[in-house]
N, C-alpha and C positions, 0 to 999 in steps of 0.2 A: 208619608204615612207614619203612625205614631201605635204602638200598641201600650194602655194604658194598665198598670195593676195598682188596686186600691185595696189594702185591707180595714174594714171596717166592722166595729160591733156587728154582734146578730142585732139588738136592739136596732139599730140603724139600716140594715137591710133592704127591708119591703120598703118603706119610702125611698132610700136611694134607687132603687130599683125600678118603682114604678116613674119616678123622675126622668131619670134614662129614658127609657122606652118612652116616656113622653115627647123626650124633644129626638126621637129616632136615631138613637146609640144605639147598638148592636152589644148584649151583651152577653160573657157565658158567667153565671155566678157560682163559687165551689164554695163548700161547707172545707173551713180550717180551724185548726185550732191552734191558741196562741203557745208558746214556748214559757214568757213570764207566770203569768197567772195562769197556763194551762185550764184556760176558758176558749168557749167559742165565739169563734167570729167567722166572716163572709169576706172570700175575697172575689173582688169584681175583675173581669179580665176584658176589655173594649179595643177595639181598633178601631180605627178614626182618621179623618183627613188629618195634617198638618192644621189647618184652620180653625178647625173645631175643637183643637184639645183646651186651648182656655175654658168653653164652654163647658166641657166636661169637668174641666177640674173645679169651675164654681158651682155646678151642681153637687158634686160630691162636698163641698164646702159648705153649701149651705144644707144640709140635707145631713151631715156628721156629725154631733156633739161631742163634748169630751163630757163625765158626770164624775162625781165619787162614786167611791165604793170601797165598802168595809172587806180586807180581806184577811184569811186566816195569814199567820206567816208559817213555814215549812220550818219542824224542828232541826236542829241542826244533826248531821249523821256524819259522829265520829269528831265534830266539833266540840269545843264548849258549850255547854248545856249551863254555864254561872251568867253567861249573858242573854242567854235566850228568853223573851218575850212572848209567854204565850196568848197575849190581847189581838186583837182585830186591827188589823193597821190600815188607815184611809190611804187610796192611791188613787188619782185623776185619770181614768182609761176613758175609751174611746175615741171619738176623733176620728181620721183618718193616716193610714201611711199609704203614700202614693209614690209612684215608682214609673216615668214617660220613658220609655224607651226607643230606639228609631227601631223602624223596621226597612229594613234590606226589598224582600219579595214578600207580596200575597198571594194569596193563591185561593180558588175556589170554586169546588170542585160537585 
């Protein structure tokens, strides 16, 4: 058995989600927020046979995009302020991070 964690866009969510539950993954979804860009995102948490984890991770593959996006950048504090940039700078987010773990015991209760 495999326990699977994928953080992905909120944009990305409800289709990954309802993709899931289509082909009958078990899923629990939590509201996180990211650390870089201190945006939201979804992280999917699934356990699954050994067999099936391919399947899940092409679903979440196909079902993820990465996109632009214009973002403010954070002035610097306590930094140099003679190199600081205050324009919108594009960065490629999205996609998915995926994390297969083994699991030991299930349990269900």
């Amino acid at each position: 058995m495999k326990l699977i964690l994928a953080v992905v866009q909120d944009q990305d969510s409800n289709r990954l989600l309802n993709a899931l539950m289509d082909h009958n993954f078990r899923v629990t979804k939590l509201a996180t927020t990211g650390g870089f860009l201190k945006s939201g995102n979804t992280t999917f948490i699934i356990g699954t046979e050994d067999i099936r984890v391919d399947k899940a991770l092409q679903i979440i593959k196909d079902n993820c995009r990465s996109r632009d996006q214009l973002v403010a950048p954070v002035s610097p504090m306590g930094g140099n302020a003679d190199s600081y940039i205050p324009y919108p700078v594009e960065v490629e987010v999205g996609g998915a991070t995926v994390f297969v773990l083994p699991v030991e015991q299930f349990f269900q209760y």
